[in-house]
PyMOL Python script that loads the backbone (N, CA, C, O; Angstrom):
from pymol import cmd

cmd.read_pdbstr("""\
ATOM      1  N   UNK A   1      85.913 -35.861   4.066  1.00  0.00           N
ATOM      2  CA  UNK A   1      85.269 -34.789   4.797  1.00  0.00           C
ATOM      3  C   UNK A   1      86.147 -34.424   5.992  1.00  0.00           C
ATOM      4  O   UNK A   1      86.817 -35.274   6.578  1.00  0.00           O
ATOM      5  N   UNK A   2      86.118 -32.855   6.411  1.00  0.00           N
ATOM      6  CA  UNK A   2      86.965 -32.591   7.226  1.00  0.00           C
ATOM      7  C   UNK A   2      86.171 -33.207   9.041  1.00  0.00           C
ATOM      8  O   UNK A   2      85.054 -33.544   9.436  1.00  0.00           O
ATOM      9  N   UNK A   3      87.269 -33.088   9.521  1.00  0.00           N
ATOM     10  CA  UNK A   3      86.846 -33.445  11.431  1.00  0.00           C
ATOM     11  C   UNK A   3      86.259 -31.979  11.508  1.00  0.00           C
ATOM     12  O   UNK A   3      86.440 -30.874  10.995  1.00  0.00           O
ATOM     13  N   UNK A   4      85.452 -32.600  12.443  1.00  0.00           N
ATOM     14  CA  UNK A   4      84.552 -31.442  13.244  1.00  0.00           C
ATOM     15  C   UNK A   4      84.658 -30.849  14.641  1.00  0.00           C
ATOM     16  O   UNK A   4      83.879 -31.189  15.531  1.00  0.00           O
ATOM     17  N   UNK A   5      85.365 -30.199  14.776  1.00  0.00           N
ATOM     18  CA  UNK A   5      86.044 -29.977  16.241  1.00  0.00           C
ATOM     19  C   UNK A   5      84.556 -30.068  17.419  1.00  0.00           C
ATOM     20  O   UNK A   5      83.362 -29.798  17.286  1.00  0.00           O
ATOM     21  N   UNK A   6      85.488 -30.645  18.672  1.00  0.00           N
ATOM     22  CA  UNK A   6      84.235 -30.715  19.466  1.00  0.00           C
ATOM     23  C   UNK A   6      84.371 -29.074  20.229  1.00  0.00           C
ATOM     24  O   UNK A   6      85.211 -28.174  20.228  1.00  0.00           O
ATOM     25  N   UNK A   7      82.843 -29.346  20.930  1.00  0.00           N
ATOM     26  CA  UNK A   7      82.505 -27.709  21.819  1.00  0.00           C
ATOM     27  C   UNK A   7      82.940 -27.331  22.739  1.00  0.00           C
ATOM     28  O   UNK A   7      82.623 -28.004  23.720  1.00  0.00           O
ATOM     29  N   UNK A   8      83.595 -26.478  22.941  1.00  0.00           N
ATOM     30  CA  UNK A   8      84.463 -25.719  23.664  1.00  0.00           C
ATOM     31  C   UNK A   8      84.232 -24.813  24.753  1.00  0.00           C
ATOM     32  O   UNK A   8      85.005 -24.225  25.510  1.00  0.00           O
ATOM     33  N   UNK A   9      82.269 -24.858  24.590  1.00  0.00           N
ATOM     34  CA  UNK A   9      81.731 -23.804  25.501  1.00  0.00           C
ATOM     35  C   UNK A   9      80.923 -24.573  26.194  1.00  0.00           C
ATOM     36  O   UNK A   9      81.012 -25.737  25.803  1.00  0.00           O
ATOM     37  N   UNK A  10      79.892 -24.379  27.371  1.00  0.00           N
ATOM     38  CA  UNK A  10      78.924 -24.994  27.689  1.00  0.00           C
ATOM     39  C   UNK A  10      77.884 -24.965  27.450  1.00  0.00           C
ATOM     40  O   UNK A  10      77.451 -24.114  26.674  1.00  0.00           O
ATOM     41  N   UNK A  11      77.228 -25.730  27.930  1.00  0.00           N
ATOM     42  CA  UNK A  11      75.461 -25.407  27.333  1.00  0.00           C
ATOM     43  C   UNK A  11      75.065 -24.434  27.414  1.00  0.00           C
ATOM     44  O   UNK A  11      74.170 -24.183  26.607  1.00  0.00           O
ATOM     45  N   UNK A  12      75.418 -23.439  28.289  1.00  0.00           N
ATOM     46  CA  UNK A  12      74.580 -22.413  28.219  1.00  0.00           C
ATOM     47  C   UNK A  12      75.135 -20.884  28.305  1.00  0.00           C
ATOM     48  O   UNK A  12      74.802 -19.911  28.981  1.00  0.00           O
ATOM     49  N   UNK A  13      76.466 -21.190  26.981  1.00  0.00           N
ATOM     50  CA  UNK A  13      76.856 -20.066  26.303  1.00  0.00           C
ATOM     51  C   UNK A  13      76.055 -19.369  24.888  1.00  0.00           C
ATOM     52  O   UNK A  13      75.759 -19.777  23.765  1.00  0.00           O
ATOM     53  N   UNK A  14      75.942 -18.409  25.464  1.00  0.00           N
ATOM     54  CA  UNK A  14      75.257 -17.984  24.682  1.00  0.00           C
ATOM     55  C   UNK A  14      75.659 -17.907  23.255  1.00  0.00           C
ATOM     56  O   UNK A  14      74.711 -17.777  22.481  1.00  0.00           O
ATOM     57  N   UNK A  15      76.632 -17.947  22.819  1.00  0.00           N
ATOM     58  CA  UNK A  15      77.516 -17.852  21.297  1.00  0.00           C
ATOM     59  C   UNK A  15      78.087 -19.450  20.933  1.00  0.00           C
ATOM     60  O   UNK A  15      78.965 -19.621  20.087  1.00  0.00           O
ATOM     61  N   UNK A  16      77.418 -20.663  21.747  1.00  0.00           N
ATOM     62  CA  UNK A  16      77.255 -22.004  21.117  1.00  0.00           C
ATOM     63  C   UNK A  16      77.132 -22.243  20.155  1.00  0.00           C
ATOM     64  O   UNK A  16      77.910 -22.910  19.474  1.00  0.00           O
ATOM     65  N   UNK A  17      75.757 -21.599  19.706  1.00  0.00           N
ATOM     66  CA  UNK A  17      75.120 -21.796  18.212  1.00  0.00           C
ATOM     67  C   UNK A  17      76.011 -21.620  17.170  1.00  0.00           C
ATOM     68  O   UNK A  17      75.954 -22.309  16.152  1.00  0.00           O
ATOM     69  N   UNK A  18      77.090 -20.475  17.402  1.00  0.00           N
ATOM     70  CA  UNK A  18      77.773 -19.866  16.478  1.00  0.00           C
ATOM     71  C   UNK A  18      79.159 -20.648  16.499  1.00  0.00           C
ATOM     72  O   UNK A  18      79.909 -20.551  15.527  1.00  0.00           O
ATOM     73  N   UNK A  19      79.448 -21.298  17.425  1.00  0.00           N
ATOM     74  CA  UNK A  19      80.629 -22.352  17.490  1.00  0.00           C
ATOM     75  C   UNK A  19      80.206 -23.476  16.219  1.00  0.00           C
ATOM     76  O   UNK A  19      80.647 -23.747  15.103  1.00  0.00           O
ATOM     77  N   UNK A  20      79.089 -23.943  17.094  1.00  0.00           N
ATOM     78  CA  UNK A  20      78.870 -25.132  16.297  1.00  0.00           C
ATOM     79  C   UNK A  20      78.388 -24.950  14.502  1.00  0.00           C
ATOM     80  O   UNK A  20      78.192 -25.905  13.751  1.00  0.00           O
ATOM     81  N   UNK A  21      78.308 -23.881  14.221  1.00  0.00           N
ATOM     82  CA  UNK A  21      78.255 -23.329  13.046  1.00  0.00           C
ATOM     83  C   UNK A  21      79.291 -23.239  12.207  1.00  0.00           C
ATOM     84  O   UNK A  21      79.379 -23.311  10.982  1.00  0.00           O
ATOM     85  N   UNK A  22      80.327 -23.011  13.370  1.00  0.00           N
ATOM     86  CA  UNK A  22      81.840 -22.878  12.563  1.00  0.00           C
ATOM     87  C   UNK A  22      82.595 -24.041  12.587  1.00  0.00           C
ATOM     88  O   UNK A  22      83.440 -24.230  11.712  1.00  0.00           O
ATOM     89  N   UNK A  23      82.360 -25.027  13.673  1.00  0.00           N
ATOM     90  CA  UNK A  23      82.794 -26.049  13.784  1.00  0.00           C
ATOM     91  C   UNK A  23      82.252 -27.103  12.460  1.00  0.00           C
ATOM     92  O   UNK A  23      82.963 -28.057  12.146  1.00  0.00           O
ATOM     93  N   UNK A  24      80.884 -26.822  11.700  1.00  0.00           N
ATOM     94  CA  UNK A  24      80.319 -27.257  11.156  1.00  0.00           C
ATOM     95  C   UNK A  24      80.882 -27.408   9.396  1.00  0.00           C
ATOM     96  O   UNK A  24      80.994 -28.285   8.540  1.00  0.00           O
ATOM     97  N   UNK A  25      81.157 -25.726   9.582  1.00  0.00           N
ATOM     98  CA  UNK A  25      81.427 -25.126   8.376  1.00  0.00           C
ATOM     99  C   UNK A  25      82.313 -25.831   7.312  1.00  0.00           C
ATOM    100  O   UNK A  25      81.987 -25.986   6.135  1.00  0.00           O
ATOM    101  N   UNK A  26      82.937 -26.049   7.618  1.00  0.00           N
ATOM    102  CA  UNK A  26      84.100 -27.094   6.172  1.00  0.00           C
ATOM    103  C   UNK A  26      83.860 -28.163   6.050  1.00  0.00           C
ATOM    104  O   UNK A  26      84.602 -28.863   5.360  1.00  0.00           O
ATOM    105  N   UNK A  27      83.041 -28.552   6.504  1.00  0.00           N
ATOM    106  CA  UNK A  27      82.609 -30.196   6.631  1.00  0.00           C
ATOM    107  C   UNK A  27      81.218 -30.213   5.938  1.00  0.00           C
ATOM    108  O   UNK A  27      80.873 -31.215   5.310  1.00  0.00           O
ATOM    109  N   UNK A  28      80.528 -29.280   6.025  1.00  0.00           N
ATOM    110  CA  UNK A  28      79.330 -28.649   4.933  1.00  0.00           C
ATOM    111  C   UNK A  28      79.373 -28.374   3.791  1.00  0.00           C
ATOM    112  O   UNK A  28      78.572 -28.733   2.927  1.00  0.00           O
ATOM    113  N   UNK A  29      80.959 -27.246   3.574  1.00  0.00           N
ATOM    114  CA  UNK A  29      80.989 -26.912   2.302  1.00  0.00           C
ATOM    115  C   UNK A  29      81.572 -28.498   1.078  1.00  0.00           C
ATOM    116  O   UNK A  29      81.451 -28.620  -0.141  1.00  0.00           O
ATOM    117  N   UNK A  30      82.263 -29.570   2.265  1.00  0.00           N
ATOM    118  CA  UNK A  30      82.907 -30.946   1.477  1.00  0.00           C
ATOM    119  C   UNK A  30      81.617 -31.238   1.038  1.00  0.00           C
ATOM    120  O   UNK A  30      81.453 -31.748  -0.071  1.00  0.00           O
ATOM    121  N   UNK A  31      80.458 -30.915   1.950  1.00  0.00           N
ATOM    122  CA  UNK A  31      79.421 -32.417   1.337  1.00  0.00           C
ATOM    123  C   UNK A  31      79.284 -31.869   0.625  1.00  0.00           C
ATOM    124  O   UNK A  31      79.878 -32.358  -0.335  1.00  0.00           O
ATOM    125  N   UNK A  32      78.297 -30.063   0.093  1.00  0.00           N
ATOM    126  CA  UNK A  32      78.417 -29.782  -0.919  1.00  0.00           C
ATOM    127  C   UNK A  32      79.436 -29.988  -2.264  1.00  0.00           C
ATOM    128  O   UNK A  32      79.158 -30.215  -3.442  1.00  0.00           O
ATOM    129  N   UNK A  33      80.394 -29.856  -1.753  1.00  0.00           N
ATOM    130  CA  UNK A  33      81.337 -29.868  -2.986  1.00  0.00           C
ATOM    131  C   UNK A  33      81.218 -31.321  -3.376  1.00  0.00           C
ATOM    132  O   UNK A  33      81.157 -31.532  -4.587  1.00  0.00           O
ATOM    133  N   UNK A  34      81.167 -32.546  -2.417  1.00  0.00           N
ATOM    134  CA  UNK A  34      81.025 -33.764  -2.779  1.00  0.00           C
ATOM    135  C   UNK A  34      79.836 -33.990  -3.988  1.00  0.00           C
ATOM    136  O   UNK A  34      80.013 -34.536  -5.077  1.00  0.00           O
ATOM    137  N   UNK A  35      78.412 -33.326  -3.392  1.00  0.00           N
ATOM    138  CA  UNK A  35      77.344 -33.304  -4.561  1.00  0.00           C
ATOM    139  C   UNK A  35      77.478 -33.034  -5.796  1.00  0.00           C
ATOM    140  O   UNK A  35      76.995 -33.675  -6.729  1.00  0.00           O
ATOM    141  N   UNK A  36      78.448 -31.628  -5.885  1.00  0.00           N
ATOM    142  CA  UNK A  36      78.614 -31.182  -7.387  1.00  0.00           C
ATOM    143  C   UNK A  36      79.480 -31.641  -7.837  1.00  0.00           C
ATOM    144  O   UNK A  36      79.527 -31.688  -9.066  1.00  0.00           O
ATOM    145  N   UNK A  37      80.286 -32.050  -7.246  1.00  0.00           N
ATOM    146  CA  UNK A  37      81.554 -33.037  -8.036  1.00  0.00           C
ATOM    147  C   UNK A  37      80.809 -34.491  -8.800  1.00  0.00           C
ATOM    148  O   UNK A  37      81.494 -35.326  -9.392  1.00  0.00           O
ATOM    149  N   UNK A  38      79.704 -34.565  -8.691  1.00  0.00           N
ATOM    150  CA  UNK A  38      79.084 -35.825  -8.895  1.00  0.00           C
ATOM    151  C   UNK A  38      77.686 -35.495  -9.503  1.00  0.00           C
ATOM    152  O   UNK A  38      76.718 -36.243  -9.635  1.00  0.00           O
ATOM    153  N   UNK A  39      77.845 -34.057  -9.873  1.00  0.00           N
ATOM    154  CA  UNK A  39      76.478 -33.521 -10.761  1.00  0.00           C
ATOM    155  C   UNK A  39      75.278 -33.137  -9.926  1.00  0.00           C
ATOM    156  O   UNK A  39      74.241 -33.502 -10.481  1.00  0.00           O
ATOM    157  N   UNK A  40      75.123 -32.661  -9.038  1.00  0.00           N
ATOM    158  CA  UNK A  40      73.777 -32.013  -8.325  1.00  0.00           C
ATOM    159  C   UNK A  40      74.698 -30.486  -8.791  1.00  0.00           C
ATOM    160  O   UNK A  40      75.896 -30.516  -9.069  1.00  0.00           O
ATOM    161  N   UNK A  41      73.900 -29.283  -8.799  1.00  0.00           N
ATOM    162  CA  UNK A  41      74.094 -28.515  -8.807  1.00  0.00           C
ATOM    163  C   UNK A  41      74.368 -27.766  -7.454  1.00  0.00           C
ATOM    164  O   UNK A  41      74.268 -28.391  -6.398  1.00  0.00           O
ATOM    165  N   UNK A  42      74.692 -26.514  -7.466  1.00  0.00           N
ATOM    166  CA  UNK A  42      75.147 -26.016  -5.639  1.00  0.00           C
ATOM    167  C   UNK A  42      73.307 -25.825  -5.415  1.00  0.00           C
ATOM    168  O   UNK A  42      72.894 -26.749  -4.715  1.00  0.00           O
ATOM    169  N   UNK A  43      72.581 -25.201  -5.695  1.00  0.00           N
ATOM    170  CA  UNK A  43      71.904 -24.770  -5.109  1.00  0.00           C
ATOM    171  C   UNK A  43      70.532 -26.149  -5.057  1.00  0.00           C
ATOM    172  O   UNK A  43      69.391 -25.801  -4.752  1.00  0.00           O
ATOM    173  N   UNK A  44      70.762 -27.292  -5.307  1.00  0.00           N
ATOM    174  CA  UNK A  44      69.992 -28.195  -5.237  1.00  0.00           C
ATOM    175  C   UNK A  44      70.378 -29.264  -4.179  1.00  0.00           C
ATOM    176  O   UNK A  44      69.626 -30.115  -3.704  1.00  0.00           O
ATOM    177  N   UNK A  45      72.074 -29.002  -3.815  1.00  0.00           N
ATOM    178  CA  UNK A  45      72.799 -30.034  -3.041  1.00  0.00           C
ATOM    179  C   UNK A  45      72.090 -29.015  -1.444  1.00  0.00           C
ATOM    180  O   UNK A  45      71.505 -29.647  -0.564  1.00  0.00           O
ATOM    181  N   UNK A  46      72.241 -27.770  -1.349  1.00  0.00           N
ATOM    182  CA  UNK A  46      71.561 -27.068  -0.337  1.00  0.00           C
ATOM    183  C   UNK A  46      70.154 -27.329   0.164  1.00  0.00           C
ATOM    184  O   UNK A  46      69.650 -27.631   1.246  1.00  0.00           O
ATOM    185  N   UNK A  47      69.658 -27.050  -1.276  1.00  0.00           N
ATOM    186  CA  UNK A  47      68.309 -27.400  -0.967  1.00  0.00           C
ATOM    187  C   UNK A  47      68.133 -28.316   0.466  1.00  0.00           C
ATOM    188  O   UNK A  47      67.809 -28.040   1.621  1.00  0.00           O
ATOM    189  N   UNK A  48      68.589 -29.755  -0.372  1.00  0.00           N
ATOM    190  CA  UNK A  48      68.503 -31.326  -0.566  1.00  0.00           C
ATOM    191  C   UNK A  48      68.999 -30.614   0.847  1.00  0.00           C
ATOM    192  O   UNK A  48      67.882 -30.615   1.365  1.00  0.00           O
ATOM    193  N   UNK A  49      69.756 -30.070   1.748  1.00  0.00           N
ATOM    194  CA  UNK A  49      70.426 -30.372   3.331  1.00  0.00           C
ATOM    195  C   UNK A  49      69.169 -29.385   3.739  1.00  0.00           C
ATOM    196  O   UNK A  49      68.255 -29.750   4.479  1.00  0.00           O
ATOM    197  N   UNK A  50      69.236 -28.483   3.326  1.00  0.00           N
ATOM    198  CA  UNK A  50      68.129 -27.559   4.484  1.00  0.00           C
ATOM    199  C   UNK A  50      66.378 -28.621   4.502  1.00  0.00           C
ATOM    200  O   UNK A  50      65.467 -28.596   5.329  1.00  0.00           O
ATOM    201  N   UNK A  51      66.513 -29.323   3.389  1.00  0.00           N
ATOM    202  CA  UNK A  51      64.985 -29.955   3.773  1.00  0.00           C
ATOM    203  C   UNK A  51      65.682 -31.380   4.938  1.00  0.00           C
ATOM    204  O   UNK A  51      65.159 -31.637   6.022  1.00  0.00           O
ATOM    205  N   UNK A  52      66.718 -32.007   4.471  1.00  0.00           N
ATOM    206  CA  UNK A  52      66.492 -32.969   5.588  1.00  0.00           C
ATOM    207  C   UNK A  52      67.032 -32.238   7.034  1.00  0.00           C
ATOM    208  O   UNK A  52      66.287 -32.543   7.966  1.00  0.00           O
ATOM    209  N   UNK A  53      67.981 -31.484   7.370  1.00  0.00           N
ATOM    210  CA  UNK A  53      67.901 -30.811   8.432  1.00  0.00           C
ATOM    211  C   UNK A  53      66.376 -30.527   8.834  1.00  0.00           C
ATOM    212  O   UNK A  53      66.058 -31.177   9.829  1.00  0.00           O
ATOM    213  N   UNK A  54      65.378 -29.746   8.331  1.00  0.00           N
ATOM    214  CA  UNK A  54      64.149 -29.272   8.430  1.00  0.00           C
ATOM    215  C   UNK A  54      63.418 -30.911   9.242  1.00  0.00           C
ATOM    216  O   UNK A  54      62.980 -31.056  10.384  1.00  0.00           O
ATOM    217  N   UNK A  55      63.529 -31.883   8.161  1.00  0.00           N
ATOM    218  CA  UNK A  55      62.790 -33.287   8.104  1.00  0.00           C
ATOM    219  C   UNK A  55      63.510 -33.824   9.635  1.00  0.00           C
ATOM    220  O   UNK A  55      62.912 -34.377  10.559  1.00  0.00           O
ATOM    221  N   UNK A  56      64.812 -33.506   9.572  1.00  0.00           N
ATOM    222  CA  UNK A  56      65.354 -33.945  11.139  1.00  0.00           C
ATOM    223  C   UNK A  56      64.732 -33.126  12.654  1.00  0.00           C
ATOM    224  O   UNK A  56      64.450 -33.561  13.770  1.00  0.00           O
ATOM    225  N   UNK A  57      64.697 -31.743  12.028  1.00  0.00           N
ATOM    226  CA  UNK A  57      64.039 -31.115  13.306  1.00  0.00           C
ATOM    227  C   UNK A  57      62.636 -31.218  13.390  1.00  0.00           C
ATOM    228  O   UNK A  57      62.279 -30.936  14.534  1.00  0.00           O
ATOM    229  N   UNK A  58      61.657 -31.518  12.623  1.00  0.00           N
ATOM    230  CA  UNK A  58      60.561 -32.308  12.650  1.00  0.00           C
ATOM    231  C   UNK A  58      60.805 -33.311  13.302  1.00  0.00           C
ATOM    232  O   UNK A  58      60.158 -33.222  14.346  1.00  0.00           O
ATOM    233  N   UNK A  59      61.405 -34.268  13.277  1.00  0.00           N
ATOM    234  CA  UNK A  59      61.427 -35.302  13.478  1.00  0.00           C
ATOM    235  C   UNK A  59      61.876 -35.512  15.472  1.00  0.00           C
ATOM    236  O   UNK A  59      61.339 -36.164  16.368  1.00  0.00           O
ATOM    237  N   UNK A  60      62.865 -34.758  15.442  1.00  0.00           N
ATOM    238  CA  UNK A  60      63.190 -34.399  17.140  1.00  0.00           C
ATOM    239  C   UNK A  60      61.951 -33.790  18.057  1.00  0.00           C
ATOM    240  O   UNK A  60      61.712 -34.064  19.233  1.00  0.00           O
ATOM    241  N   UNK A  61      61.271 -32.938  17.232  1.00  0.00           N
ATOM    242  CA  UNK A  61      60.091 -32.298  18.003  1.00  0.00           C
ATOM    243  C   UNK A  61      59.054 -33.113  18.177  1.00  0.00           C
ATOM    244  O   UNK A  61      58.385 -33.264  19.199  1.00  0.00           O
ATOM    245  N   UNK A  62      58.928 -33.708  16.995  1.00  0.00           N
ATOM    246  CA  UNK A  62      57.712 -35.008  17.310  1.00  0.00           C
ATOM    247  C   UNK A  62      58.541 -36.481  18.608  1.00  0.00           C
ATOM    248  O   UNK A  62      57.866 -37.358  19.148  1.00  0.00           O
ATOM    249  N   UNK A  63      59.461 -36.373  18.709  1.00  0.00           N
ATOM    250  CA  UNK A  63      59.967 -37.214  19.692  1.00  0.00           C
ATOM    251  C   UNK A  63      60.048 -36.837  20.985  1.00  0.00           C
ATOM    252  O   UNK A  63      60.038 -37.580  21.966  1.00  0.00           O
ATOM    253  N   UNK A  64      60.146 -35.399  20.952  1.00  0.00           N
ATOM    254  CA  UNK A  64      59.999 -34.465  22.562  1.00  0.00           C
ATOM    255  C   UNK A  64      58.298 -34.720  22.847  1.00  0.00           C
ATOM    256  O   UNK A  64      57.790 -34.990  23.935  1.00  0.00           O
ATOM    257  N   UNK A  65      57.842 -34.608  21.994  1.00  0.00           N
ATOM    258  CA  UNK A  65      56.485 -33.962  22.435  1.00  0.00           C
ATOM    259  C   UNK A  65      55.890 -35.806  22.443  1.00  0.00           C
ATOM    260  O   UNK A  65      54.811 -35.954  23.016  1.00  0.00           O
ATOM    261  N   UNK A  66      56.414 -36.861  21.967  1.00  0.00           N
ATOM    262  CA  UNK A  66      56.328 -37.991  22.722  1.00  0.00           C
ATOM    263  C   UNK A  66      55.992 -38.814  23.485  1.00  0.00           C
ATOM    264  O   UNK A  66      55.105 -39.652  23.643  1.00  0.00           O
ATOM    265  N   UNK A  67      57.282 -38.255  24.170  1.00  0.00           N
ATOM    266  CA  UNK A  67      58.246 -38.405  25.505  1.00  0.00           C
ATOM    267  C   UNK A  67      57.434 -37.784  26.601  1.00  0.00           C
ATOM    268  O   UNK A  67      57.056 -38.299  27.653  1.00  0.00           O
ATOM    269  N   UNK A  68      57.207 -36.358  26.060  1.00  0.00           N
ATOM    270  CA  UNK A  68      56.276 -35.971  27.014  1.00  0.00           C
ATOM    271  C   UNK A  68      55.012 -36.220  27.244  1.00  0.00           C
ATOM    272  O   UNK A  68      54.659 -36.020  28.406  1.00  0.00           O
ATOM    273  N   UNK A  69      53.931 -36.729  26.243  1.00  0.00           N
ATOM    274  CA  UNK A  69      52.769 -37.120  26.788  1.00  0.00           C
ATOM    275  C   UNK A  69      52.814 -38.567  26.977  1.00  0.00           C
ATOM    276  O   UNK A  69      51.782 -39.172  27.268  1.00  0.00           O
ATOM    277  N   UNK A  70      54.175 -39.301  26.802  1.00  0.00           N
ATOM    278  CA  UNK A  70      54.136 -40.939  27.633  1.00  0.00           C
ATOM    279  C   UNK A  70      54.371 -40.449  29.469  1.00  0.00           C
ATOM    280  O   UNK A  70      53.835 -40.750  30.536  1.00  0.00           O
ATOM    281  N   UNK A  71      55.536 -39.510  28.997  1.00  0.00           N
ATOM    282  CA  UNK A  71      55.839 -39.055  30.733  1.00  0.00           C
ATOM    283  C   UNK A  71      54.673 -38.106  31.125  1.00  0.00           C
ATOM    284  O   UNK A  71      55.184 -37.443  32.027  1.00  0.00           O
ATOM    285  N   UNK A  72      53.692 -37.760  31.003  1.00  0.00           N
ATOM    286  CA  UNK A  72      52.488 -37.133  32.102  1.00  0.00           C
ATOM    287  C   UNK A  72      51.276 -38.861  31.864  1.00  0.00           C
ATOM    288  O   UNK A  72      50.709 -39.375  32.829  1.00  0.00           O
ATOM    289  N   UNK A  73      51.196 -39.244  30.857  1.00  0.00           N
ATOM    290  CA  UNK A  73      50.585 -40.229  31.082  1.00  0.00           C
ATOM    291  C   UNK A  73      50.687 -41.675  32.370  1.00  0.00           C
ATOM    292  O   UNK A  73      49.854 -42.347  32.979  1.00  0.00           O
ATOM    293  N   UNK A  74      52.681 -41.602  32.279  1.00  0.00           N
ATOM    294  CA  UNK A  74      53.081 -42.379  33.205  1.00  0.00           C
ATOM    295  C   UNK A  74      52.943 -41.922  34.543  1.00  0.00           C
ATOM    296  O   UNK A  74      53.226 -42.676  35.475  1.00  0.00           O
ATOM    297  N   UNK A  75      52.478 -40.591  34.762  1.00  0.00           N
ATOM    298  CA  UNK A  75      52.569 -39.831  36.015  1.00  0.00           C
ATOM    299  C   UNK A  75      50.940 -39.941  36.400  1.00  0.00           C
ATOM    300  O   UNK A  75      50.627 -40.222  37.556  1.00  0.00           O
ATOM    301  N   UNK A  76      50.216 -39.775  35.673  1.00  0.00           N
ATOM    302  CA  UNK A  76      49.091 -39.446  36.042  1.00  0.00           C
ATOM    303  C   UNK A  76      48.301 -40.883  36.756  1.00  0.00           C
ATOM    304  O   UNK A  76      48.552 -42.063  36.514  1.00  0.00           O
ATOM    305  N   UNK A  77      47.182 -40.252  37.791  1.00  0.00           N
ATOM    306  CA  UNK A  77      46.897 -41.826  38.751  1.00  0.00           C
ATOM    307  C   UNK A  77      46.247 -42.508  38.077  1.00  0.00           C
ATOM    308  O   UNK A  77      45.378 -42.044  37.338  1.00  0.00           O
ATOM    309  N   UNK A  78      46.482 -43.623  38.161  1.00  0.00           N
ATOM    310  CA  UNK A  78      46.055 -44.879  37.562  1.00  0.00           C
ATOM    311  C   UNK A  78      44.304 -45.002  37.835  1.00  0.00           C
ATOM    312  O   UNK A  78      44.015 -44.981  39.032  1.00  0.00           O
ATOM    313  N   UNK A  79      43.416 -45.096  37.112  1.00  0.00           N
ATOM    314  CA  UNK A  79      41.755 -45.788  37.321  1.00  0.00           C
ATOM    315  C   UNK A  79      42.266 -47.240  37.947  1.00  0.00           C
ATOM    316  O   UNK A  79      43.361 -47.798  37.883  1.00  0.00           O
ATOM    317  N   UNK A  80      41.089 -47.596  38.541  1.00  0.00           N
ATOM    318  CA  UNK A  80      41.136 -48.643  38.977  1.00  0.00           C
ATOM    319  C   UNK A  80      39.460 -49.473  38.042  1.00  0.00           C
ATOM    320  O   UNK A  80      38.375 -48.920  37.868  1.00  0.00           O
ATOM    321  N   UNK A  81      39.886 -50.915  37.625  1.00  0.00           N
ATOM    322  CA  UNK A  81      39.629 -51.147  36.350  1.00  0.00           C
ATOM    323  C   UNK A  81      38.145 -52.060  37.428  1.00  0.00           C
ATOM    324  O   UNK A  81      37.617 -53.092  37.013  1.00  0.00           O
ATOM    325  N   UNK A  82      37.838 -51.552  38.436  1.00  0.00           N
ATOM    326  CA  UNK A  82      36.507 -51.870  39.014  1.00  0.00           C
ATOM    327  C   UNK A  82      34.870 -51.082  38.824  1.00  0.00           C
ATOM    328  O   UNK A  82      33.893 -51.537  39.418  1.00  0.00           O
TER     329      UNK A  82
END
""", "prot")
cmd.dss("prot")
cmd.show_as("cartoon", "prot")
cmd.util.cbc("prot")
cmd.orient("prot")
């Protein structure tokens, strides 16, 4: 699989998304090509990435949203157990 160049812009360029898209790009089309070289078809090796991408960003949002009700829980005043 090819290297993935690192980011070149900062967080809060607006045309990031589109770096890291391209930075992404040949290193996407290997895994694909890796799948069909080994019998998945193209449009099942896709599939198979857009659901675990999907299953990964599920998975980040349920960890934000967390984070955040441990951190207002940790904030909020304590009862006193009298």
């Amino acid at each position: 699989m090819r290297d993935i160049s690192r980011p070149f812009a900062t967080d809060d360029n607006l045309e990031r998304h589109v770096h890291c898209q391209e930075a992404l790009q040949f290193a996407f089309l290997d895994l694909i090509a890796a799948a069909v070289a080994v019998g998945w078809n193209e449009r099942e090796a896709i599939v198979a990435v857009l659901d675990l991408a999907d299953n990964h960003m599920l998975a980040l949002a349920a960890n934000e949203g967390m984070s955040a009700l441990l951190d207002a829980l940790n904030a909020a005043p304590r009862r006193s157990s009298h």
